[in-house]
SENU-776196 format. One record per residue (C-alpha): residue in one letter; x, y, z. Coordinates in nm, 4 decimals. Example, Ala and Ser with C-alpha at 12.3 -4.5 7.8 and 13.67 -1.06 7.14 Angstrom:
# residues 2
R, code, u, v, w
R, A, 1.2300, -0.4500, 0.7800 $
R, S, 1.3670, -0.1060, 0.7140 $
# end
This chain:
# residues 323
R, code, u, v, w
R, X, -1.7041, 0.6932, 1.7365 $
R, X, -1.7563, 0.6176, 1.5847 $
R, X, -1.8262, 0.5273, 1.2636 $
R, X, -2.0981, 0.4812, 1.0536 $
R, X, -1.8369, 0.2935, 0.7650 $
R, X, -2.1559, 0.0397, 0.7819 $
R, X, -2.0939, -0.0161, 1.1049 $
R, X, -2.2509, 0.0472, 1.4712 $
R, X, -2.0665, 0.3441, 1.6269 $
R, X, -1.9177, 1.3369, 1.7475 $
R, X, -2.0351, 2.7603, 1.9933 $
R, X, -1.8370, 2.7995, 2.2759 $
R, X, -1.8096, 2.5010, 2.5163 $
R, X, -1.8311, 2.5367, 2.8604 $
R, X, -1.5981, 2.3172, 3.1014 $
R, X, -1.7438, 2.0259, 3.2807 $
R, X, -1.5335, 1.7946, 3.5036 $
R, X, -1.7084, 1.4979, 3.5879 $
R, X, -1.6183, 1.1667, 3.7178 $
R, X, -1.5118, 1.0998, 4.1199 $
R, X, -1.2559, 0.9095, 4.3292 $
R, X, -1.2669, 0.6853, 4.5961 $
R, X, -0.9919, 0.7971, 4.7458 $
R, X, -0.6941, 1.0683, 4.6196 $
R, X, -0.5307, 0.9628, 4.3088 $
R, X, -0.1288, 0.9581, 4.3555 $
R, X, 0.0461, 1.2382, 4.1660 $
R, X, 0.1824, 1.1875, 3.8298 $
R, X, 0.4135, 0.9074, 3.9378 $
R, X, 0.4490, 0.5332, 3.8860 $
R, X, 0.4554, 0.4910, 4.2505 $
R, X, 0.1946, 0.2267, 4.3807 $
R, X, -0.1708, 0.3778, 4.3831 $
R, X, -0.4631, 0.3306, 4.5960 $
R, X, -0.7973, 0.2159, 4.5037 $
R, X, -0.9531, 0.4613, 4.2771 $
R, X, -1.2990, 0.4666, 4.1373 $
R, X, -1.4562, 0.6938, 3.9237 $
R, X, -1.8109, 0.7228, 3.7554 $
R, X, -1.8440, 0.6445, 3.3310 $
R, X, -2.1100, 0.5906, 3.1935 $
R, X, -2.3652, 0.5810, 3.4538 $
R, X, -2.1034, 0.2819, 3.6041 $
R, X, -1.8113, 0.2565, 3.8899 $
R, X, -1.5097, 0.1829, 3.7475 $
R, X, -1.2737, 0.0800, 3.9733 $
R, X, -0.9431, 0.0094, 3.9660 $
R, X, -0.6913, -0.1612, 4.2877 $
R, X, -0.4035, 0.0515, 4.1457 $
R, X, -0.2492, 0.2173, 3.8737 $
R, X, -0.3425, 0.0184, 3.5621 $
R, X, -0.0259, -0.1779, 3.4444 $
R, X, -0.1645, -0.3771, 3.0972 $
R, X, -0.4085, -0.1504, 2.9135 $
R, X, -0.5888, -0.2462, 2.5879 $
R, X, -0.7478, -0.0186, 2.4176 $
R, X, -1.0106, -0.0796, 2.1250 $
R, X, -0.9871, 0.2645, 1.9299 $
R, X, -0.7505, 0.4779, 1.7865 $
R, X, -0.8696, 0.8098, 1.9470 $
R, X, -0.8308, 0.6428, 2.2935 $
R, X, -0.5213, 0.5060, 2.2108 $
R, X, -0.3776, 0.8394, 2.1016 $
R, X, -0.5693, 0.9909, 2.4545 $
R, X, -0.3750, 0.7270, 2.6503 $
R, X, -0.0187, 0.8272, 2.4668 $
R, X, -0.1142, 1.1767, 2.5594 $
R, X, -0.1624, 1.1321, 2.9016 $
R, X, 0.1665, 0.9339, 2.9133 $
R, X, 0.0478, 0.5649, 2.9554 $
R, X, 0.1875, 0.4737, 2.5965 $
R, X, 0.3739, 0.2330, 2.8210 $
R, X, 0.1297, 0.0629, 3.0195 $
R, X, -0.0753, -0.0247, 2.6805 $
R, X, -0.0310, -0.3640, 2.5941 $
R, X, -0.2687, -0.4008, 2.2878 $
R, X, -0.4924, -0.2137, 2.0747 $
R, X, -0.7109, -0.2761, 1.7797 $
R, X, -0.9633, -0.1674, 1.4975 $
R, X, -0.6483, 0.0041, 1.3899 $
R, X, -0.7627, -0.0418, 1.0233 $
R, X, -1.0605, 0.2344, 1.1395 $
R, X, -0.8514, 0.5499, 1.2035 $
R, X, -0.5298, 0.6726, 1.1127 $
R, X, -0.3490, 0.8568, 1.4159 $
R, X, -0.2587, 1.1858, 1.4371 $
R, X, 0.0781, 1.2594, 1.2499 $
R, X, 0.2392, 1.3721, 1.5796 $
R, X, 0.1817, 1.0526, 1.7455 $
R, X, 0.2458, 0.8399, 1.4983 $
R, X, 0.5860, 0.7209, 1.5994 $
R, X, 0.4406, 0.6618, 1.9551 $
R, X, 0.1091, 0.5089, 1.7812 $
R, X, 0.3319, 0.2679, 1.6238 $
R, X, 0.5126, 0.1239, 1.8977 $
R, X, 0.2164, -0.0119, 2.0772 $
R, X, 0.1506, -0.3483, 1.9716 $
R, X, -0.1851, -0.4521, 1.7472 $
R, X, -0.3723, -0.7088, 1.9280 $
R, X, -0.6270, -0.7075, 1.6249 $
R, X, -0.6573, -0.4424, 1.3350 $
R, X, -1.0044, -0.4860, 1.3581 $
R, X, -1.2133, -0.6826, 1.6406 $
R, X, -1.0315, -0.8639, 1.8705 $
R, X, -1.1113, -1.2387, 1.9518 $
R, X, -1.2526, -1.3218, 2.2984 $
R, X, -0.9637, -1.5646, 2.3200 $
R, X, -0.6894, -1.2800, 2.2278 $
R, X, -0.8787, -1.0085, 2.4732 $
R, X, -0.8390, -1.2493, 2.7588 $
R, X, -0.4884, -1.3249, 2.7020 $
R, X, -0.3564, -0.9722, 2.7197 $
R, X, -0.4222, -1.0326, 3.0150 $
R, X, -0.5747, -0.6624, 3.1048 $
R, X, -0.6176, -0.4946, 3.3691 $
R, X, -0.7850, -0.1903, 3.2353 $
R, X, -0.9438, -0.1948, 2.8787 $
R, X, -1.0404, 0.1464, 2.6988 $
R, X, -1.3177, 0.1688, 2.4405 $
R, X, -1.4373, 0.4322, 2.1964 $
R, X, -1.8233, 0.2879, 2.2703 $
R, X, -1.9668, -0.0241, 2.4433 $
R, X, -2.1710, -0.1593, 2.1557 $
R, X, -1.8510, -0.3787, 2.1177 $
R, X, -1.9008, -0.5731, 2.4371 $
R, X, -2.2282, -0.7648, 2.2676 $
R, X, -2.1724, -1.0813, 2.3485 $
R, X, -2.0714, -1.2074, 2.0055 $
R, X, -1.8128, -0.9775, 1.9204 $
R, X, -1.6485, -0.9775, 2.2538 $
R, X, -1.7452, -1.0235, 2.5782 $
R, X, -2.0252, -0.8530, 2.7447 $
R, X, -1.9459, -0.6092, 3.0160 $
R, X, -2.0709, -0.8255, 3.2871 $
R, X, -1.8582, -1.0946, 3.1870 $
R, X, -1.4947, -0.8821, 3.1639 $
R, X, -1.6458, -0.7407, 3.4991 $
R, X, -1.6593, -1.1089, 3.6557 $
R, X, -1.2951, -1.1551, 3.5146 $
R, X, -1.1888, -0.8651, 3.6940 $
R, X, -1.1367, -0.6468, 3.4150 $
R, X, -1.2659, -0.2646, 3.4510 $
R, X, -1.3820, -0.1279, 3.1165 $
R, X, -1.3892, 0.2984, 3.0834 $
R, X, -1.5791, 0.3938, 2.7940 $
R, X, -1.5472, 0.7362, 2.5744 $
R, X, -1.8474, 0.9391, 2.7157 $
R, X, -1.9337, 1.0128, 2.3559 $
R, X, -2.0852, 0.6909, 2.2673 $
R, X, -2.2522, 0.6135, 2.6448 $
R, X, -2.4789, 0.3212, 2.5655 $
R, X, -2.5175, 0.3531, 2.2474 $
R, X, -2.6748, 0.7117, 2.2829 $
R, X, -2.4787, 0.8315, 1.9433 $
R, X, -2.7193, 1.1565, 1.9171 $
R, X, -2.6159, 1.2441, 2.2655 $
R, X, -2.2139, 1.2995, 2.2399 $
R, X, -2.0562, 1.5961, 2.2882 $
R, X, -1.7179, 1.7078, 2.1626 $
R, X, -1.7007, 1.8443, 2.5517 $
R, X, -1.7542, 1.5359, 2.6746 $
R, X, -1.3138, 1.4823, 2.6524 $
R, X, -1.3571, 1.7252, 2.9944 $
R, X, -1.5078, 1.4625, 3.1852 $
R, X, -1.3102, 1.1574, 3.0435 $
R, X, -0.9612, 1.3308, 3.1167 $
R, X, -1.0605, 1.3855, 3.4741 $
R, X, -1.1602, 1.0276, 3.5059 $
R, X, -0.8655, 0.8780, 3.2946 $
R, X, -0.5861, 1.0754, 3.4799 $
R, X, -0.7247, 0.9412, 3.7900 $
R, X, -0.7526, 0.5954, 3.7091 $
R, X, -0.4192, 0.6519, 3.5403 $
R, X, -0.2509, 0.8284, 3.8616 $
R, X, -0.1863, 1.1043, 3.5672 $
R, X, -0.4389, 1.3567, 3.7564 $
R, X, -0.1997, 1.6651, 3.6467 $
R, X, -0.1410, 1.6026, 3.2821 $
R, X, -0.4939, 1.5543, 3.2404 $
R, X, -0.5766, 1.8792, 3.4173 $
R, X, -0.2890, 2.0255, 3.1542 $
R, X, -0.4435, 1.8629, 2.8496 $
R, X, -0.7634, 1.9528, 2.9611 $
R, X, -0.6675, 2.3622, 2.9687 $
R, X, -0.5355, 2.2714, 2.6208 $
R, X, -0.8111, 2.1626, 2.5014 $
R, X, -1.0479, 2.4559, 2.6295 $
R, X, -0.8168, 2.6992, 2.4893 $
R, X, -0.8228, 2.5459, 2.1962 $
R, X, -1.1764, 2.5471, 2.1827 $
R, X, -1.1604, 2.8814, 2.2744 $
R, X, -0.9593, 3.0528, 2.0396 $
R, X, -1.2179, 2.9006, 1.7715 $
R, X, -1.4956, 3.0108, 1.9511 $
R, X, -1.3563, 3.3636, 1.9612 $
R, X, -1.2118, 3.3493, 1.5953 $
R, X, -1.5644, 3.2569, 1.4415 $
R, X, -1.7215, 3.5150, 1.6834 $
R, X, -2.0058, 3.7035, 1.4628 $
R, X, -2.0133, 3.5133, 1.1425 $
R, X, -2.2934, 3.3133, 1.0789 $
R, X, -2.2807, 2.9024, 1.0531 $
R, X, -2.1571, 2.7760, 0.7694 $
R, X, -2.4852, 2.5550, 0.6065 $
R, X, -2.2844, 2.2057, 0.5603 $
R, X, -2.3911, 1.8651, 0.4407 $
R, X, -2.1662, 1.5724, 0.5996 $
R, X, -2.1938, 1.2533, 0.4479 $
R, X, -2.0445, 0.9432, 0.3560 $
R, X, -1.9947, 0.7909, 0.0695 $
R, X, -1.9942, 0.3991, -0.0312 $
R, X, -2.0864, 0.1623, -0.2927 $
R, X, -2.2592, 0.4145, -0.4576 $
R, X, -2.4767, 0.4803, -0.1703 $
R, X, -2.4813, 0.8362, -0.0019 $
R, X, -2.5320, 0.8618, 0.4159 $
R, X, -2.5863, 1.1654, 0.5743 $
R, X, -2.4188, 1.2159, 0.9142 $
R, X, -2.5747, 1.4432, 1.1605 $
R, X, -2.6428, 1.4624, 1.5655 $
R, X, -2.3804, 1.3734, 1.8332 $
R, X, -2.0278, 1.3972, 1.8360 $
R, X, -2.0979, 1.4419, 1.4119 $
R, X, -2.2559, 1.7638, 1.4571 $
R, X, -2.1323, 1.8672, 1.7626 $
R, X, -1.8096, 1.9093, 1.6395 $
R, X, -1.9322, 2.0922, 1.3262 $
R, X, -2.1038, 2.3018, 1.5574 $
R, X, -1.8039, 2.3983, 1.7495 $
R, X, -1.6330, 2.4668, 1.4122 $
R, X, -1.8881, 2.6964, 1.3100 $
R, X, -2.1458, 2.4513, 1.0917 $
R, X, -2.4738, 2.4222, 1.0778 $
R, X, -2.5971, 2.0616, 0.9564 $
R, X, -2.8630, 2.0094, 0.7096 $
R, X, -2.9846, 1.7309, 0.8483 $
R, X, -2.9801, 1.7349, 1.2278 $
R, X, -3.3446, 1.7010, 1.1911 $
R, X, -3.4285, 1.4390, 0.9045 $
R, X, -3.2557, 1.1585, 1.0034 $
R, X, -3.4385, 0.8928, 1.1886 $
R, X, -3.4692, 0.9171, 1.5850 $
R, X, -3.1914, 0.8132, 1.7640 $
R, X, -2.9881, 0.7534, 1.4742 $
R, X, -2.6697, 0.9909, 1.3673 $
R, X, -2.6639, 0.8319, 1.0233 $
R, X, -2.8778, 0.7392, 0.7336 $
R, X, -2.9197, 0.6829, 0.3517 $
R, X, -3.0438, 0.9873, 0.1694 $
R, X, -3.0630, 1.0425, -0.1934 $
R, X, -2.8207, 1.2336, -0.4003 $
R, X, -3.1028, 1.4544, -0.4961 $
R, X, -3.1680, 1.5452, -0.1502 $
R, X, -2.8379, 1.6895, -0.0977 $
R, X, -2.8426, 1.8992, -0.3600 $
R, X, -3.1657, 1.9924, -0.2781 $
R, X, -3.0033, 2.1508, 0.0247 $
R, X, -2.7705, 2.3720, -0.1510 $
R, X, -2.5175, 2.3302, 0.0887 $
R, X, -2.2288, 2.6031, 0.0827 $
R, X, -1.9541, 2.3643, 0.2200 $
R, X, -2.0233, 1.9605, 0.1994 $
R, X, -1.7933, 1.7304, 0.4427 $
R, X, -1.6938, 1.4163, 0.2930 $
R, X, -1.5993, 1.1467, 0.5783 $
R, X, -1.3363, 0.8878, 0.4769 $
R, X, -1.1723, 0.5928, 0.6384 $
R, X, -0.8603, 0.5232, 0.6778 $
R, X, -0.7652, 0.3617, 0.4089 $
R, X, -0.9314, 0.6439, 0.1541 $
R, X, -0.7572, 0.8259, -0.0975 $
R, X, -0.8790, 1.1805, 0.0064 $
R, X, -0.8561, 1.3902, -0.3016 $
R, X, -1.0183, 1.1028, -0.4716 $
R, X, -1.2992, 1.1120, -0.2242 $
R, X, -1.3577, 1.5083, -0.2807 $
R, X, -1.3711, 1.4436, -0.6447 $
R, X, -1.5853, 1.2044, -0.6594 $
R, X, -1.8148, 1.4190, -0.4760 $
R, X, -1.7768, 1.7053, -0.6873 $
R, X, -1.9008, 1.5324, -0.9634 $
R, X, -2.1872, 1.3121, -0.7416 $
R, X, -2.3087, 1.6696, -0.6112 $
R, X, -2.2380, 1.8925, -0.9302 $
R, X, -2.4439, 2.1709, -0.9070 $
R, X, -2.4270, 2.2639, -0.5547 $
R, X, -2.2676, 2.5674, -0.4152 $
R, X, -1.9975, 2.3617, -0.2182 $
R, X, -1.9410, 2.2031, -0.5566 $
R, X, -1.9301, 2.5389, -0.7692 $
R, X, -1.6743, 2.7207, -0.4652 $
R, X, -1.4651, 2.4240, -0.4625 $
R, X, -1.6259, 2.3660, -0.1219 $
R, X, -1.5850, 1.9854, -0.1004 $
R, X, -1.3462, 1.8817, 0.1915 $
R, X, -1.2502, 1.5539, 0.2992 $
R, X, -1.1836, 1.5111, 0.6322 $
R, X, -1.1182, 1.1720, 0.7982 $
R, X, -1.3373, 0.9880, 1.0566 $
R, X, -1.1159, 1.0039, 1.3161 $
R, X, -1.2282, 1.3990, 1.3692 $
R, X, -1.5534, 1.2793, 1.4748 $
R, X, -1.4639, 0.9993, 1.7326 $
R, X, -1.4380, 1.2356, 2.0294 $
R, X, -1.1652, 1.2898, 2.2718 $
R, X, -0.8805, 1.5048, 2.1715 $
R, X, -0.8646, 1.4005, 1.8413 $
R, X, -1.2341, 1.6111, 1.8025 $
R, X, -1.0866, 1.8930, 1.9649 $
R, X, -0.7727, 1.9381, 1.7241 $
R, X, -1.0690, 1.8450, 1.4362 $
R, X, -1.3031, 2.1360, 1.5223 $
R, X, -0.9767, 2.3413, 1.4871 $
R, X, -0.8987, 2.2117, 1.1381 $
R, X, -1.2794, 2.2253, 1.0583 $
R, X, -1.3000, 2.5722, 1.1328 $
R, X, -1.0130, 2.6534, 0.8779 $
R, X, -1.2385, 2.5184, 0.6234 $
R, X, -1.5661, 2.6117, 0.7359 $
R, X, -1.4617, 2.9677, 0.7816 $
R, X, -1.1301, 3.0551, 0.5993 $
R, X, -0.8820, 3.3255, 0.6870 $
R, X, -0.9306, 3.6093, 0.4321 $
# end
């Protein structure tokens, strides 16, 4: 989500269940299910029963699938080399196979054999890289999509948005209660932040990326909506180009900005503590620099779902320590 890493792709929040069935969804059983449909993206997604082969094409939504309990019905997953998982799903992470650590192949999507496929966005489903929607959709493969990245309206994800896509998953999952339970989770999660920042002003953060010497600011969407729930302001919600949540900026800019915590986003495959100091010495002379205010946190945070709402948590930690 999401994911600048050069490549296409994140206060108190208020409850909003969205999404609607066709019909009941069964209970949290793996008895047959009826027809279910629900709404995503502006689309019907339908399914004929509860989905038996699932692929899912981000780490965020595979770890959303293991916590609604359909680790077993995933049959693939991929652009694993993106995200690490959480460290208490990693055992369950692990045992689901990898159809493709980064894209899969056309060929290799088609002979999972899916009948439900999960994505973090749908600027996958171009045509090149896979299959356009309307040609999984002629296969008879349904495709729910993280609200968070709904065509390709980055700026416009909100680290809320998990509300809606639990509703919708756990009926097209026949897991309606657990995703009512990890949905009262995640408020009161959200919650207790919300009430333990209560009165102190944002924190003014920079968030950017760093790589091959070039620096990108991240702002807007799930980026700074996630921030925002962690009690950050960022610097540059407003000076990035329209309808873009990341761009290159200078180094001089960001210090410019004398920012009093600066968010470093890393891969998976980063060395954190190398990441922050490298930063400390790119942005020497900032605040966040002087404090020891440089914190690198990984992408993953920002990709929506429940992994956002555990990351606005950890965020807040660092955005607003304990005294």
């Amino acid at each position: 989500m999401k994911k600048v890493f050069l490549a296409p792709g994140l206060a108190a929040v208020a409850l909003t269940i969205g999404g609607c069935a066709s019909t009941s969804a069964t209970p949290d059983t793996p008895a047959e299910a009826d027809a279910v449909t629900v709404t995503n993206c502006d689309r019907d997604v339908s399914v004929p029963g509860t989905p038996e082969r699932i692929l899912s094409l981000y780490p965020s939504m595979t770890e959303l699938l293991i916590e609604l309990g359909a680790a077993d019905a995933v049959v693939g997953q991929s652009n694993t080399n993106l995200s690490a998982p959480s460290p208490e799903l990693a055992d369950e992470f692990a045992a689901i196979p990898v159809l493709s650590t980064g894209v899969p192949a056309k060929e290799a999507v088609v002979s999972a054999r899916p009948d439900l496929i999960v994505s973090d966005g749908e600027y996958w489903f171009d045509g090149e890289r896979m299959q356009t929607m309307d040609e999984l959709a002629e296969l008879g493969i349904p495709i729910f999509v993280n609200s968070g990245y709904c065509h390709q309206e980055v700026t416009e994800g909100r680290i809320d948005d998990v509300f809606s896509d639990l509703d919708s998953l756990g009926r097209l999952l026949g897991k309606p209660d657990r995703a009512a339970e990890l949905a009262d989770e995640a408020q009161t999660t959200l919650d207790a932040v919300s009430d333990r920042i209560s009165g102190q002003s944002p924190t003014r953060t920079v968030m950017v990326q760093v790589a091959e010497g070039q620096s990108y600011a991240l702002a807007r969407g799930l980026y700074s909506s996630v921030l925002g729930a962690a009690g950050g302001q960022n610097l540059f919600e407003d000076e990035l180009p329209a309808g873009k949540y990341f761009g290159q900026v200078s180094t001089e800019s960001i210090i410019e900005k004398r920012p009093d915590v600066i968010v470093v986003v890393h891969g998976a495959d980063a060395d954190p503590a190398a990441a922050e100091e490298d930063a400390r010495t790119l942005f020497a002379g900032t605040p966040a620099a002087a404090q020891n205010r440089i914190h690198a946190v990984p992408e993953a945070v920002f990709a929506g779902e429940l992994r956002s709402v555990d990351g606005a948590a950890e965020l807040s930690e660092l955005l607003h320590p304990r005294g």
